[in-house]
Structure formats: C-alpha cells, structure tokens
N, C-alpha and C positions, 0 to 999 in steps of 0.2 A: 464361640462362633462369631465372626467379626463382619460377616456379612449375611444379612437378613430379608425376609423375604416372605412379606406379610399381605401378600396376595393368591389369585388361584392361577388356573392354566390360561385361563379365556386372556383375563391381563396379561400376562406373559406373550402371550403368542401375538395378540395387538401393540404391546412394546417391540417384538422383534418387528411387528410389518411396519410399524410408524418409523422404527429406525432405517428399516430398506429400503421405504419410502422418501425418509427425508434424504438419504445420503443418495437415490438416484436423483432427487431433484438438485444435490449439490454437484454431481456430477455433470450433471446437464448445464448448471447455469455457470462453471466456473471453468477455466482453464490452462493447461499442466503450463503450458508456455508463459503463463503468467506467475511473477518471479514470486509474488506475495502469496495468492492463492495455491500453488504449490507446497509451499510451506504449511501455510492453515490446512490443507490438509493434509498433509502429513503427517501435521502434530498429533490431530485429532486420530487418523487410523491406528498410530502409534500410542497414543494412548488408551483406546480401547484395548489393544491388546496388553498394554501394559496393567490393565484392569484386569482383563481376565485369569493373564498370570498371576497376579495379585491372590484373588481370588482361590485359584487352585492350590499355590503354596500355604495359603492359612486356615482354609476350609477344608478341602478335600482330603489331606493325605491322612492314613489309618496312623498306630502307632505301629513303631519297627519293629515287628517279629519275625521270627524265623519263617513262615509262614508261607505258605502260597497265597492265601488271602491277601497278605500283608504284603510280600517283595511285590507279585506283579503288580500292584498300582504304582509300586515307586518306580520302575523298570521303565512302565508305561510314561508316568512324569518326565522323568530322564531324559526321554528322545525327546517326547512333548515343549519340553522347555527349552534341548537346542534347536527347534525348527521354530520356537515363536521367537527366541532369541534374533536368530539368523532373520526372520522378519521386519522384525524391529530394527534390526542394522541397516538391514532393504533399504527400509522407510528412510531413516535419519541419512544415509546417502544418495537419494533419490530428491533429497529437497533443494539442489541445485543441478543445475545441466548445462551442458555446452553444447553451441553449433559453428561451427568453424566455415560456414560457408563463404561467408563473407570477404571474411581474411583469404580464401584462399582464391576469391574472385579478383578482391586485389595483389596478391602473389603473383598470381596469372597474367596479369595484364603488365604485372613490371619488369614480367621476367620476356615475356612479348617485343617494350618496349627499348630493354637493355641487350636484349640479344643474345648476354647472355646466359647459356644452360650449363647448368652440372654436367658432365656426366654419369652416365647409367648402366652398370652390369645387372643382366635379366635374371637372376639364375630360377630354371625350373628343377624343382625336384621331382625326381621319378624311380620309382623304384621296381614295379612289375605292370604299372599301368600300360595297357597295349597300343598301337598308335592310334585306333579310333578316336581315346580318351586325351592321349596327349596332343594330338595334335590342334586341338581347339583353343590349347594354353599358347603351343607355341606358334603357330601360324598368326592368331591375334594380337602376339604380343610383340612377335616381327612386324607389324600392320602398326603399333604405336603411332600416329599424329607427335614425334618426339624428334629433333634436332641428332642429338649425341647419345646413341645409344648400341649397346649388344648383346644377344641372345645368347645362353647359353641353358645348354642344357643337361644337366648333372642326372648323369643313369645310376642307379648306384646297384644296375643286374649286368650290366656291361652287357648290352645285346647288339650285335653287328647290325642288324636290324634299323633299331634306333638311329645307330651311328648314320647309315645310308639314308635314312629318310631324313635326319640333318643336314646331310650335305645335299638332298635333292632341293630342299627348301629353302638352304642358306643361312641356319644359325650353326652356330658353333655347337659341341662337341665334347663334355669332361668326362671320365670315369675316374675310377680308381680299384684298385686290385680287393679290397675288399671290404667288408662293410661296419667297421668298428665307430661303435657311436653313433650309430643311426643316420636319421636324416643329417643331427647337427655335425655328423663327418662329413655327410656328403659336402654341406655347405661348407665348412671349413676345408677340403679337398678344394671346392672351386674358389672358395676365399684364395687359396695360396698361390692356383696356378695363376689366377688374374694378377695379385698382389706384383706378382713377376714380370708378368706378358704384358698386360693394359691394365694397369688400377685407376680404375673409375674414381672417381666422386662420392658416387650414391651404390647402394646395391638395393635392387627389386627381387623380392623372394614369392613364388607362386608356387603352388602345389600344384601336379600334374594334369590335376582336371581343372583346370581355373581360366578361364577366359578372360584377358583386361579388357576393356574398352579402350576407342583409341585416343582417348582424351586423359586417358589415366596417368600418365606421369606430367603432362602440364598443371593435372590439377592438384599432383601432389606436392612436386618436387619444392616449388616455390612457398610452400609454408616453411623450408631448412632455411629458410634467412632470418628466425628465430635460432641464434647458436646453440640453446642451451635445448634445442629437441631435438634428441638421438635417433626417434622413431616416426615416422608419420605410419599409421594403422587404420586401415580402411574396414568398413563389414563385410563378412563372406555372403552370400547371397547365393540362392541354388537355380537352376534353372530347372528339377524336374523336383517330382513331389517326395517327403521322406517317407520311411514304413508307415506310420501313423496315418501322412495324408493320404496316401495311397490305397494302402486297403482298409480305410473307411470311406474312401470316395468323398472325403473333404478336403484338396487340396484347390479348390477356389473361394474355401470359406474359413478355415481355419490356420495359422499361419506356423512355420515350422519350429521347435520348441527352442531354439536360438536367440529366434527377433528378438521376444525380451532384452537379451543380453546385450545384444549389438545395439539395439536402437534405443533402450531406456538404460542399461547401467552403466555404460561403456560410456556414452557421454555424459553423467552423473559422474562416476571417476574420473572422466578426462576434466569435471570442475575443479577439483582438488590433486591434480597431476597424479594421479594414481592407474589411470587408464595401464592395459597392457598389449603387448604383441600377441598376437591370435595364429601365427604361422604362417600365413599367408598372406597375398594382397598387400604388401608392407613393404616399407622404404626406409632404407637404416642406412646412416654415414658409415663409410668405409674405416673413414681415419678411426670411430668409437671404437666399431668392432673389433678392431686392432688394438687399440688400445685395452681391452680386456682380455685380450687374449685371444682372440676369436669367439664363435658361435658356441657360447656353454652347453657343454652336454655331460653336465651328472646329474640330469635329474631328465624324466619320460618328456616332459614339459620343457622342451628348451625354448620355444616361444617366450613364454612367462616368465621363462626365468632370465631371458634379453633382457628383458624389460626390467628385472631386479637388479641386474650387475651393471645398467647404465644408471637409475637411482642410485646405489651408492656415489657412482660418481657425478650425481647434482644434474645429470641427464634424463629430460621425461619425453614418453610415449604421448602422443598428440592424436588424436582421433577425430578423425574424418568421416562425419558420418554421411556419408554418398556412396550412391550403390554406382561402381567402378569396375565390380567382374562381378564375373559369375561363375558358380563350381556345381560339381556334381555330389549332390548328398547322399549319403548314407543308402544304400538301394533295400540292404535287408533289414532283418533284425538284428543278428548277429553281426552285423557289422555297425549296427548303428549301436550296440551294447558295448562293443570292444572300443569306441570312442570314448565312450564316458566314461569306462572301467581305467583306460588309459590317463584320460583327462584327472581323474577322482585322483590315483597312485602320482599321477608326476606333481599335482598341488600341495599333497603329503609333503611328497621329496624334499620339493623346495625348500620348506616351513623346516625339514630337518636336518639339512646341510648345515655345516660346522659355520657359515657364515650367511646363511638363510633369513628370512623374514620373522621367522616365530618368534623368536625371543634373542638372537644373535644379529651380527651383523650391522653397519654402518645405516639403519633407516628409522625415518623419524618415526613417532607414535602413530600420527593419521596412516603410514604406510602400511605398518603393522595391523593396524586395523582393517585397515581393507584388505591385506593378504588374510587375517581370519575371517573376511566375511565369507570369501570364495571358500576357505574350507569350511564353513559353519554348512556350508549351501551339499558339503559330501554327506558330513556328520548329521545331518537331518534325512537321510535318505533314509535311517532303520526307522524310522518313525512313523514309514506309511506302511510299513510292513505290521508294528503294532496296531495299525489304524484298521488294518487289513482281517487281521485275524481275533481280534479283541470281543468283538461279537460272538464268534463260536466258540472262543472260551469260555465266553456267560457262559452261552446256554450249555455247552458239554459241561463244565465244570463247575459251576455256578460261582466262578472269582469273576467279580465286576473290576473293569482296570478303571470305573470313575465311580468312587466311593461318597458321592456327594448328593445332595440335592437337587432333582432331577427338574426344577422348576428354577433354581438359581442357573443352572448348567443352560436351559433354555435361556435364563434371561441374560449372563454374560458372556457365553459360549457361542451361541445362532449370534446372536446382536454382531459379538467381534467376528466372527465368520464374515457377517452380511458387508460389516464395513471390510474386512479385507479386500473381499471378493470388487465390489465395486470401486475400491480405491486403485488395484491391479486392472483392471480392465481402464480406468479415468487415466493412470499415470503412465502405462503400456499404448496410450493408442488403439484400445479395444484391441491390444492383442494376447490374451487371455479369455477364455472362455471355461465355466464352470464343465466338470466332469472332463474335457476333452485334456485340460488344461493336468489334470488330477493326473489321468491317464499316462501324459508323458512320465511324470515323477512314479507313474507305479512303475511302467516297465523296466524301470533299470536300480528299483528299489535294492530287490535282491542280488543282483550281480553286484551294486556297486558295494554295499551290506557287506556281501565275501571280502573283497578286496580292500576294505577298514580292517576285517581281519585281519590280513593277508599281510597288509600294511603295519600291524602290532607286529608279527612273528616277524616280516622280514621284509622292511621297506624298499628296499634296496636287490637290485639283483636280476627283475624280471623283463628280458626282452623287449625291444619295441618292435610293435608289432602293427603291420600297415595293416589300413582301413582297404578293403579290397574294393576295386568297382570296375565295371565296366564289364560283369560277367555275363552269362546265360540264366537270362530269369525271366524266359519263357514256359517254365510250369509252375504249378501253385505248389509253395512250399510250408511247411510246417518245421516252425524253430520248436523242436520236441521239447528242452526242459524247462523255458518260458513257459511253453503253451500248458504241458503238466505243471505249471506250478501255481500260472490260473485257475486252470480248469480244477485245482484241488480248490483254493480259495472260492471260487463260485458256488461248489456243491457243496462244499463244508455252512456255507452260507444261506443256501439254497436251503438243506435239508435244516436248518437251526427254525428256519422259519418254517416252514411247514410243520416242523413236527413241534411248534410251541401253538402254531393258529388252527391244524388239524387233527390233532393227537387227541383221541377220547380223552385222556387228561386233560388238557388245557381247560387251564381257567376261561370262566363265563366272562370275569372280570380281569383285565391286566391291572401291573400297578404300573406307575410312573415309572422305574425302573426297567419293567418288559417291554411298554413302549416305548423308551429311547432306545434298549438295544435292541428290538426289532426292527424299529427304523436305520439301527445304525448296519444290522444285517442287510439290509433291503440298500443302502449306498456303496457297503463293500463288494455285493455281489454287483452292482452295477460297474464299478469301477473293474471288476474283476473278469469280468464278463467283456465287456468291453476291452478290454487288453489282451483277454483272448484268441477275439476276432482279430486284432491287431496280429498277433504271433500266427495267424495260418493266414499267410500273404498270397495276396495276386498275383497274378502273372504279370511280366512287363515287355511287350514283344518290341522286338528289335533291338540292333547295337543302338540305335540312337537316338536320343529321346527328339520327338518333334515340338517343334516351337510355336505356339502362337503367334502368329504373323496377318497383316491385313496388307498387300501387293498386289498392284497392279500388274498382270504376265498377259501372256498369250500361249494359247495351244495352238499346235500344228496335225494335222492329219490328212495324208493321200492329197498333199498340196493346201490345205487350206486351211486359213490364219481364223483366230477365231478369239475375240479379247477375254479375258478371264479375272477372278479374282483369286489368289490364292492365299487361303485361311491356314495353314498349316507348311513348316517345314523343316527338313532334317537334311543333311550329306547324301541319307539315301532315299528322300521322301518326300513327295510335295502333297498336299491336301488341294481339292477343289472341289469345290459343294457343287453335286450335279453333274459331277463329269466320270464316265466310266471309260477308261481304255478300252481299246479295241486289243487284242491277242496277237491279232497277227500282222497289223499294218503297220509300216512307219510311223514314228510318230515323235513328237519331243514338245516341250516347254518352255517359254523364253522366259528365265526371271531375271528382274532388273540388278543391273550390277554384272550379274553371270554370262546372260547370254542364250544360247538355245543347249538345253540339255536335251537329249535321246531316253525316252522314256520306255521303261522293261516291261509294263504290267503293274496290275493291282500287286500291290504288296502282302505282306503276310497275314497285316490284321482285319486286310478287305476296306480297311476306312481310308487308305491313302494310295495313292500311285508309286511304284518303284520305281530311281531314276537313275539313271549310270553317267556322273558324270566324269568327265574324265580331272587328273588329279590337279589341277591350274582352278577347273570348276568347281570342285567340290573346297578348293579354300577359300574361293570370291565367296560362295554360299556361307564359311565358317567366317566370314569378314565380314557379309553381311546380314548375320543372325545375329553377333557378339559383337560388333564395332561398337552399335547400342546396348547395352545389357536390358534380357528379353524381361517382361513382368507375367507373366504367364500363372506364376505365384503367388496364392493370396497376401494382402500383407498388410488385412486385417481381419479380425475374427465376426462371422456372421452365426449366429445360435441357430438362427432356427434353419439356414441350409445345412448346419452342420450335423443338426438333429436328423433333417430328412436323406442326408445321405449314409449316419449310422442305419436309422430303420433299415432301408435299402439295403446296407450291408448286411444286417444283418436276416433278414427273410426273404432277399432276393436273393444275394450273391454278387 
C-alpha cells in the first residue's frame, strides 16, 4: 500500500473543509486574467488530480479475475481515468488565454480610415426553418452597418415561399435540386454560384436562427490583415433559455452548458492557434476555401473539420470572443440531445479520416493534442453513467466499484473534488455551478454512450440530421426514454437507500463503506431526479420569444397619448407593466425606431399585449431587438437562485 492513512474520520473530514476553505479563499484573492496566477493555479488543481489518480491506480484496484467483484472496478476505473484525464488536459490548456479585443479595435479603425473594405458574401443556411425564425438572421443581417456586402440565402427545401419573402425584402435567393452533403452542400452550392456571379472577398456563414448585429462585420473583417488567419470565429449566444434553464426556472441564474466552451476554451485554444469553427457566426476567405476544395463534408462536423483542412495548410481559426449575434437554442430535449449526439459522431469522424487529426495527417503534435482533448470530453460521457448507477450495484449486488479505503477516498477523492469544483467555477467566470453543472453532462450521458457504440460498428454513414426549432411548444411535453431512464436511476436509488436505512435488517451501526455508498446513493438520485424534472418540459407559449428590453413608447387610446415604459418585446408582442388593453377600442403603441403599431388584445399568455404590425414594422422591431444583441441571458451562475428556482420546480411546477 503506497499510500497511508494514520488518522480517523473527524481529521479527514477537517482536511477536506481546510482544503475548500483554503482554495475559496484562493479563489477570491487571485485572478484568471492574471497571466501568472492562472498558471499557479492550474498547476495546483492539476496536480491534485493527478494525486488522486495516482492514488487509485496503486491502492485501489483488486487483482484481475474473472470476476464480477473483480472486472467492475476496473470497468469503473476505465472511464474514471478517461474523464480525470480529459480534466487534466482542461487544466494544462486553460493556463493560457486570448482576447483579441484590442487588435480588432485597431482593425476597425484602419479599415475606417483607409476606406477600404473586403468584400462580403452573407450566406444563410436554412433548411426547414419557417420564416418567423429566418427572418431575424436575414433582415439583421441585411441591416449590417457594412460598405460592400450581399445577402444570400441558401434554402436547401426549395420553398417558393422563401423564395418570395427574399425578393419582398431584397437579399438574394440560392437553392439547389437536392440535398447531398448536407449543410456543407448547401454551402458549397452557394460557394459555386457566387464564385461565378460576384466572388466576394470574405464569406459570412449564419445559421438560420442567428441574428448579426450590426457592427458584426466591421468588427470582424479587419482582423484578415493578419494573412495567415483563414477564419475569424465568433461565440454563439442564445436569446431564449435552453431545456435545462427553462424547465428549472433558472435561466437568469445559471448559464447555458456552452459558455464554458466559447468563453474559457475557445480562447485558451485560440492561445496556441488551435481554436476552431463553430458553424456559425464566422468569416472565412473565399480564395482558402477554394483552395481546399471547397466546404469539407466527410465528416457530421464540417465546421471543425474547416478548421482542420486550413491547419494543414499553415492557416488558423482566430477567435473573437464578443458576443456579435445571437441564435435560437435548443427549445427541447430531443433536440438539444440530437446536437450532441451529432457533435459526439462528427469529432469521431474527423480523428478517423484517412488524413484526420488522430494519428494521420499533415498537423503538429500540440494540434493533435487538442483534437483528443474534444474527443476525451465524448469518451468521458460513459463515466457518469457508472457514477450514476454504481450505488445500486453495492447495495443489489454487494460489488463495490471503489475497493479501497473509505477515509483515504475522503481524504484524496472530496479534497480533489473540492479543488476541481472551485477551480471550474475561478477559471469559468463562475460559470459553473455544482449539481446544475453535473446535470448538463448526465442528460446526454446515455445517448452520447449509444453513439461511441455506434461509432465502433460503423462510424461513417449516418445522416445529418437538422436541430429543429421554431415549433409548437405550447403544451407540456414529456421526452419518454430520457425521462424513463431517470426516473429508473432515481428509484433504483431511492429504494437502495431506504431499504439499507429502514429495513428491519439494517444495521444499528454502518461501516465506512455503507456510508460512502449511501451518500453516493443520496447524489446519484439527486443528480437523477433532477434531470428528470428537466425531461418533462414546460410549455413555451408563442412563435416568438420576447425580449427583455427597457424603452421609452407611448400608448394610444380613444385619442389619447399616454407615455409608457416598455419591459418586454417580440414581432408579435410588447410587454407594459400596468397596462391592460381595452377589447374593443382602437388602440396602438409608438415604439421608438417603429413607429405607432395597432394593437390586437392581450395575447395568449395574458402577460403581454398582441400587436399587428404590419411587415416594414415588424423588421424595424427585428432591427431593433438584434441590431444590439439582447442579454436577457444569465451569463453567469448564481447557487442559490438557482437552488430556489429548482425547489420551485420542483413542488410548485
């Protein structure tokens, strides 16, 4: 035994609080922005964990037998060890950052005072989004503050539809006969017909629901006078809440499971040019594109994989971290599942094309490296599924998957816990929060789990498949095999525990043993339970989500003007605290920028007024919601509102 432990529980449990003690107070006094203290701590979180691993490969594991005993704790280790792995990469690439603000302040101002601009091809993709959703990408993104620029909008349903509401609003117009290679056809479709017609400069790529702002290509464009960046990459940012913050009633406190990515790793990579394309929001030179052929599509991921095929050729993605649009996220489950599942399979891909990042291919070692940290980040997903169910193994079957000393497990187990936890939330921008945080990674444990499968038999093959939005989700919905696959996790949980603390059997006395897995029952069923409530979603009434807004209007009625503030607005919606329409008088709303809209009646959810305006009004209003990108969106995590609005959820509704 190489590690020893020659005290009782009381010490133990005062080591964990003096360690979560010391590290919030490091938390508090040091800061990520700072270039050294980032580092120190990094080392330090990193090395904790690299103790605990330590630890478990030379203390804990049984010998190898055939065994149930014996296979589940290595089974368990296995995953255990790619998720602290994938950790520890976190760490060691998170100890540097970029912010490019600067530079693109001076960009801006040279490109001001020289005159001249790039040109810019828009292209939006769309593929069954309906025009409620589209038109907030493209009306915005016709609205640019931008010299040299054109709209295009790439259908790839071919609806007459579309077409007509193009031409009423003045962008352009691509389709194509039919849908081979997905989005990256569609793009390469309109890659070709511009190359021909008007080849731009620059190409701007937006996904359907995505609003620019209209300062979004002056603040980009002007970083290309660096030659050797092929990409300039913005963050996506949502304007309404995802399933998580939605139906737990914490999307002013908890922040969508993304931020991380965009706001701490994305500029961590962009330190060591490794940053990549995200699919949206993004500015790519025409001449690269061409140069590799167009928009790679052999893999789910052609985003990502942009960004690989201009790396070989000595070209990197630059990341801008300024919030520039805003998109519409995820509304279900099921469709917030089918992202990841997509995301999970096209990162595969990548890694296993014939001239991929795994082990092939023209790219340095640090690249490689960082193309396995994003897959370490799939391959860690079966690990919460162990985490999840590992407790009702005890107690069903009496196989412990932590065969070790249940006082060393507290002392380097909780310790490194404690420093993760607080290093994640220090190095995030408190955007991390314990349990809420868990949450995200349980619900798409098990679907992404299948599709690692899925991925051994047959990586290759399976359809791209759009993220749907902009539907009917005005009734409460229940995603059935998520929520049964909880709801089994809970009770399997549920009853371990009851029936070891209320069973005429039970012991009078536990050992060390029964208390940690009964503790560990007592976090799985919360984690479990919790993700539950998540899979039987709220209703979301109306097409359109309304916006937080603070504007000065005026109301009109039976003649008379009456100043107002209004808190709330959408295309079909205004909010004004205190004011009830009348049913049957004339009546309407001045808001600034618009004008006087004609107002219908309380709307459907009773909290706002319906308003009709007609189609010139209702784009000033899409101009003037998204010219600025709205924040309506937490975007950083509060504990304890987020606490009081699970309660909430969960005993209110």
């Amino acid at each position: 035994m190489f590690f020893r432990l020659d005290t009782d529980l009381t010490s133990v449990l005062l080591f964990d609080l003096g360690v979560g003690l010391a590290f919030l107070a490091l938390a508090a006094l040091t800061d990520p922005r700072n270039p050294l203290e980032r580092i120190a701590f990094s080392i330090v979180a990193a090395a904790s964990l690299a103790l605990y691993l330590g630890w478990r490969v030379l203390d804990t594991l049984p010998d190898l037998e055939p065994t149930a005993e014996s296979l589940w704790p290595y089974v368990y280790f296995c995953f255990e060890a790619i998720s602290i792995v994938y950790a520890i990469a976190s760490i060691l690439i998170l100890c540097r950052t970029t912010d490019w603000t600067t530079e693109a302040d001076a960009a801006e101002s040279e490109l001001e005072e020289s005159g001249c601009y790039p040109s810019v091809a828009v292209f939006i993709c769309t593929y069954n989004e309906p025009i409620h959703i589209l038109e907030k990408s493209a009306v915005c993104a016709r609205a640019m503050d931008y010299p040299d620029f054109q709209v295009y909008v790439c259908d790839d349903t071919r609806r007459p539809d579309v077409r007509a509401y193009c031409e009423t609003i003045g962008v352009n117009y691509i389709t194509r006969p039919d849908n081979r290679h997905a989005k990256a056809g569609n793009l390469n479709n309109a890659l070709q017909v511009t190359n021909s017609e008007r080849p731009s400069d620059l190409i701007m790529v937006l996904d359907a629901d995505f609003a620019p702002q209209a300062n979004f290509l002056k603040r980009v464009v002007g970083l290309f006078r660096n030659p050797r960046i092929g990409v300039v990459q913005t963050p996506q940012f949502y304007f309404n809440a995802d399933p998580i913050q939605h139906n737990l009633h914490i999307a002013s406190s908890f922040v969508d499971d993304q931020r991380v990515f965009f706001d701490t790793f994305q500029p961590a990579k962009d330190a060591v040019e490794c940053a990549f394309c995200v699919g949206t929001s993004f500015v790519v030179r025409r001449s690269m594109v061409n140069e590799i052929g167009g928009f790679p599509h052999e893999a789910l991921s052609e985003d990502m994989l942009l960004s690989y095929r201009l790396m070989e050729c000595g070209y990197i993605t630059r990341w801008l971290n300024e919030k520039l649009s805003v998109g519409l996220s995820a509304e279900g489950i099921p469709e917030y599942i089918t992202q990841r599942t997509r995301w999970c399979l096209g990162t595969i891909q990548i890694g296993l094309l014939k001239d991929g990042p795994l082990w092939r291919g023209r790219f340095s070692l640090r690249q490689r490296f960082h193309y396995l940290h994003g897959l370490l980040c799939w391959l860690s997903k079966p690990f919460i599924l162990c985490l999840l169910f590992a407790p009702s193994i005890y107690w069903l079957f009496d196989v412990s998957a932590l065969q070790a000393d249940e006082l060393l497990f507290m002392k380097y187990g909780i310790s490194s816990l404690l420093v993760f936890w607080i290093y994640g939330s220090w190095i995030s921008g408190k955007r991390t929060l314990p349990l809420f945080t868990e949450v995200t990674h349980a619900l798409t444990a098990l679907p992404v789990t299948l599709t690692l499968l899925q991925a051994i038999r047959s990586p290759f093959g399976r359809p791209f498949k759009v993220t749907e939005k902009g539907g009917d989700r005005s009734r409460m919905r229940v995603h059935l095999p998520t929520a049964l696959f909880f709801g089994l996790v809970t009770m399997l949980s549920a009853l371990s525990v009851l029936q070891t603390v209320l069973a005429w059997s039970a012991p009078t006395d536990f050992s060390e043993r029964e208390i940690l897995n009964l503790v560990w029952s007592l976090v799985s069923m919360a984690i479990a339970f919790v993700s539950l409530l998540v899979c039987i979603e709220l209703p979301r009434y109306g097409q359109e989500e309304v916006i937080d807004v603070t504007l000065q209007g005026q109301y009109r009625r039976a003649g008379q003007t009456t100043d107002v503030v209004i808190r709330g607005l959408s295309a079909d919606c205004v909010r004004i605290p205190g004011l009830e329409p009348a049913s049957t008088e004339d009546q309407a709303v001045c808001l600034p920028e618009v004008g006087w809209v004609r107002i219908a009646g309380s709307d459907a959810t009773g909290k706002g007024i319906a308003i009709l305006p007609s189609m010139e009004q209702r784009n000033g209003i899409l101009r003037l919601l998204f010219g600025v990108a709205p924040t309506q969106i937490a975007d950083r995590g509060r504990l304890r509102s987020s606490m009081t609005g699970l309660l909430r959820r969960a005993f209110v509704g």
